[in-house]
N, C-alpha and C positions, 0 to 999 in steps of 0.2 A: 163479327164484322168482317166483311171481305179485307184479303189482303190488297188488293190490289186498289189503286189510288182512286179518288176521286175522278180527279182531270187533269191531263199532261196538258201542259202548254208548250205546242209549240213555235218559235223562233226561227225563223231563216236567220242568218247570218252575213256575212262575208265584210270585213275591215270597218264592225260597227263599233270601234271601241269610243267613239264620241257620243254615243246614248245609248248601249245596252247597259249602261248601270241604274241607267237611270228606269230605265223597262224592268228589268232584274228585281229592281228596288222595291215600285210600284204593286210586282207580284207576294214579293217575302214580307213586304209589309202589312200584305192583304188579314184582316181579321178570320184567321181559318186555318184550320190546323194543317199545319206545312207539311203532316207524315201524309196528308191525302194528296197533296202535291206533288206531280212531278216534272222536271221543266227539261223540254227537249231543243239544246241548242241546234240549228243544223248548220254548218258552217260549210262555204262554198271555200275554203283555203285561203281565212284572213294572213297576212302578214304582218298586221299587227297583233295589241294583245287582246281582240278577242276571246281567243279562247281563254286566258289568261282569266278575265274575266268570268265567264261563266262559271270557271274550276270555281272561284272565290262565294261563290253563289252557291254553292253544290247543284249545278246543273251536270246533266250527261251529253256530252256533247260528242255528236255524230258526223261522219263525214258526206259531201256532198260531191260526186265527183262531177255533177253536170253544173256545180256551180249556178245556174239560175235560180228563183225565189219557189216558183212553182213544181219544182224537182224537188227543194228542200221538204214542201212542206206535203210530199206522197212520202217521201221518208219518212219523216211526222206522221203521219194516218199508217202507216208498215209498223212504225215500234212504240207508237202509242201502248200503253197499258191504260189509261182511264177510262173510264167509265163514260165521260166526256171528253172532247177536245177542244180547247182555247186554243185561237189562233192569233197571235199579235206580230206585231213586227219591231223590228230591234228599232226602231224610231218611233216606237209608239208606248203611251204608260198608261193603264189604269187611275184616274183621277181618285175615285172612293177606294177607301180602304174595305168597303164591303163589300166590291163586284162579283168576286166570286160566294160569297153566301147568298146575293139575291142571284145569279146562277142557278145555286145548288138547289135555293127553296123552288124555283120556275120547275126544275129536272121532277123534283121531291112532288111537288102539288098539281102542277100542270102537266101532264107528262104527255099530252098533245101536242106540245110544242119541240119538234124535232131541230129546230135551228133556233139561237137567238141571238141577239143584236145587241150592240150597245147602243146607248143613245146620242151615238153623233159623235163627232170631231172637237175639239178646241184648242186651239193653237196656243203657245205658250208663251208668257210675256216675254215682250220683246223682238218677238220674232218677227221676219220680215214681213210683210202685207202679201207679199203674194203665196203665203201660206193662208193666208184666210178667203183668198179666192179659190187654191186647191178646194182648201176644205168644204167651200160652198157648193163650186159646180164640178170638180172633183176633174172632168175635163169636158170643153165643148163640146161634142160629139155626143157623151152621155147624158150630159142635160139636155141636151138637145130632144134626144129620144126621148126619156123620161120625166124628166121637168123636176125631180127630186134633189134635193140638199142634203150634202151630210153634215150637215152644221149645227152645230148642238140645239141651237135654239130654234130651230122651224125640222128640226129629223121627221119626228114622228108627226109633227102637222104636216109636212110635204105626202108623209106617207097617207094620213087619214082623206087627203084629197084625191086618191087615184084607190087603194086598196079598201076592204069591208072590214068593220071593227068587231073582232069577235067579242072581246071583252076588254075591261080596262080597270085596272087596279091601281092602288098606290103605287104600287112596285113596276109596273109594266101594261103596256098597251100588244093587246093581239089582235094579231090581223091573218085573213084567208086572201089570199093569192086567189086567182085568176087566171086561166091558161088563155082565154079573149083580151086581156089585159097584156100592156107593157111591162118586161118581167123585171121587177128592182137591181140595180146593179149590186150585187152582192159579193163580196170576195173572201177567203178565209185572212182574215186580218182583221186590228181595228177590234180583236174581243170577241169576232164570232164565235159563236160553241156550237158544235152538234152531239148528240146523244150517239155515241161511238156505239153501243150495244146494238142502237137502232140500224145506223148505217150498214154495220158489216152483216148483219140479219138480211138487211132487205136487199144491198150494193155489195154483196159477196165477189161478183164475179167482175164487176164496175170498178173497184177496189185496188184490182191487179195492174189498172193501166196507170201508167204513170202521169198521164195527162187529165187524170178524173179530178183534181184540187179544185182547179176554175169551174169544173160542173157539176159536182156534186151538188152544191146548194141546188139548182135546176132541177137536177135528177130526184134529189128530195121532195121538193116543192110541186111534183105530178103527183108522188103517193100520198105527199101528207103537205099542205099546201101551210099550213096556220104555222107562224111565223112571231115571234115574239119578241118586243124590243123594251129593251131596259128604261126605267126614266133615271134621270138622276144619278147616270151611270153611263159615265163620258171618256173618250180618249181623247189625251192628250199628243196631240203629232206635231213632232219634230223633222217634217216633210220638207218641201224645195226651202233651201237658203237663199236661193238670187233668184231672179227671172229667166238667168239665165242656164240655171240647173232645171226650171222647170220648163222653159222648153225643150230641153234633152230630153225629158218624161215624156213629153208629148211626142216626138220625131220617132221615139222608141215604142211609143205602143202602136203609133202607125205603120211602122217598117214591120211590128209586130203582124200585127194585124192583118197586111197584105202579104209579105212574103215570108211568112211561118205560120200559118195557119193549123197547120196539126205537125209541127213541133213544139212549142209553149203553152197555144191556147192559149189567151189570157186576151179578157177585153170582151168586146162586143161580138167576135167570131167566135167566141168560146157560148155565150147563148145563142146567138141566132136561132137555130133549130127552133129553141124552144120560143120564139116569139110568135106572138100571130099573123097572119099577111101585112096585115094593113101597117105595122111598125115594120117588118122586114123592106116593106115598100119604100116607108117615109124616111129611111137613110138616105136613100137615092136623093131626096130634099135637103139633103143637111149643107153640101156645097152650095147650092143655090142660096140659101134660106145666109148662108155666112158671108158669100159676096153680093148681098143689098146692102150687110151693113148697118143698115137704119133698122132692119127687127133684130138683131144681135144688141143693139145700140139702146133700142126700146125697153129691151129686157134688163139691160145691165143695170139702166137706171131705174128701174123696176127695183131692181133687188139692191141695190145701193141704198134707195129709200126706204125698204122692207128693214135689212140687216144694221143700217149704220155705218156701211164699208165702200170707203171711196172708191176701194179692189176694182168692185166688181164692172167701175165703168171700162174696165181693160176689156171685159168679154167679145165686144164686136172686133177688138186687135186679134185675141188670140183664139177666137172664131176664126176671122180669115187665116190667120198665122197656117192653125188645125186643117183647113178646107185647100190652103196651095200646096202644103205637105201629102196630103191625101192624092193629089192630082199630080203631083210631082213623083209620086212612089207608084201610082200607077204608070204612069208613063215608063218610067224604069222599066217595069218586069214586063210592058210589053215590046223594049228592047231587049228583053230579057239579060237585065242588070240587078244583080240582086246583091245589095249591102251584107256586110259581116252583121250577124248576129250579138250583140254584147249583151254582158249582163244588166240589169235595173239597176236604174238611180245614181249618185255619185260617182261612186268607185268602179267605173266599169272595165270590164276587161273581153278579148272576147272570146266568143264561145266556140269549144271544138264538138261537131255537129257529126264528126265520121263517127 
């Protein structure tokens, strides 16, 4: 048997000590033998006890000096040793205690499948409601584009209505991507795994940049397109607490998005390239399509009636909310004003860019 582990999972970090135990937990209680385990905290310099926490876990925890999510997790793919790599985030838990053995059996039997998925989101009792609208349309913008759910219960049927079903098992639903097709919003978080032998084989040189995280999936999904999502194998996210932490998400991946486009990457500018015209086009619609209002409005209730989620009638609010931010941050940069960068989610602080 090889020495070298299974699959590292790695963790961003930074002042998560309010749910990395519970993430921690989720992993070490996995049914699977924990010497194939190895779990790579990457810490942006919590000041609380995060790292505290990880030591208690026997994780290896790494330092991050650029601080951002997407920085952490190219440190993760740099000192990875698995054979695979899980990517989670400190606000997110493995629901089965099996996820990584139907993983390892997908890696074992399948081994066409260079990326897999969990199947979906599920928020955790209690939690606010506008965690169950994250979860569904993730953010206006990207539903917008794609029309996909990460919501446990419509994942993999949102996916069967836009991608080709290669095959479909107990365990898991495969699917082939389409480079004429809208590309799935995909991120390393949330459980994804990629077969780390395959990546550094084929993405050697891809590898080096530090901004490859947000694209690798993409860059994967030209050579080997079939894509495989778990059933019955859900994350649990412990995501926005108010409305009002989640519009911070939103304000920040749009400042993202327009005035840091090849610093962070992350979001919609991180695929572009890889989309086809005709969706690189229909952004240009997404303002329009959010100040009517009434198809924003149309949809919500759509999916209100689909899900069971009163959430979702917010959508035509934070449509528009998403579409004057958008038009407000253009306007900036071509006074050319451009906001401090900080880091994601809660605890931000901001980022030195020299």
């Amino acid at each position: 048997m090889s020495d070298l582990p299974d699959f590292s999972v790695v963790i961003p970090t930074l002042n998560s000590s309010l749910t990395l135990a519970k993430t921690l937990e989720s992993i070490r209680s996995q049914e699977y033998d924990q010497d194939r385990v190895e779990i790579l905290v990457i810490d942006g310099g919590s000041t609380d006890d995060t790292r505290e926490i990880a030591a208690r876990f026997g994780c290896e925890v790494l330092d991050n000096p650029m601080v951002q999510q997407e920085y952490a997790k190219y440190i993760g793919l740099q000192n990875a040793r698995g054979k695979a790599a899980i990517f989670i985030d400190s606000d997110e838990c493995f629901e089965s205690r099996r996820s990584l053995a139907a993983r390892a059996g997908v890696l074992r039997d399948h081994p066409s499948y260079k990326f897999m998925l969990a199947g979906g989101y599920r928020t955790p009792p209690g939690a606010s409601a506008i965690n169950d609208y994250q979860v569904h349309f993730a953010d206006p913008f990207n539903y917008f584009l794609t029309g996909t759910s990460g919501d446990a219960g419509v994942f993999v049927d949102s996916w069967k209505k836009i991608y080709h079903v290669v095959e479909e098992t107990d365990c898991f639903a495969g699917f082939e991507l389409s480079a004429d097709k809208v590309q799935p919003t995909v991120d390393l978080c949330a459980g994804t795994t990629v077969d780390l032998e395959y990546a550094r084989g084929e993405f050697a040189e891809e590898l080096k940049d530090p901004l490859v995280p947000p694209r690798l999936f993409y860059l994967s999904a030209r050579k080997s397109p079939r894509v495989a999502i778990l059933k019955d194998d859900y994350i649990v996210h412990y995501s926005a607490d108010s409305l009002r932490t989640y519009l911070k998400k939103l304000d920040w991946r749009v400042k993202t998005n327009i005035h840091y486009p090849e610093v962070v990457a992350i979001g919609y500018v991180n695929r572009e390239r890889f989309e086809p015209r005709r969706i690189r086009i229909k952004k240009y619609l997404f303002i329009p399509y959010a100040f009517t209002v009434v198809v924003p409005l149309a949809q919500g209730i759509r999916e209100a009636v689909r899900t069971g989620k009163l959430v979702c009638l917010l959508h035509p609010v934070l449509s528009f909310y998403a579409a004057a931010d958008i038009c407000w941050q253009y306007l900036m940069k071509a006074i050319g004003r451009k906001p401090a960068l900080k880091t994601y989610g809660t605890n931000t602080q901001k980022l030195n860019l020299d």
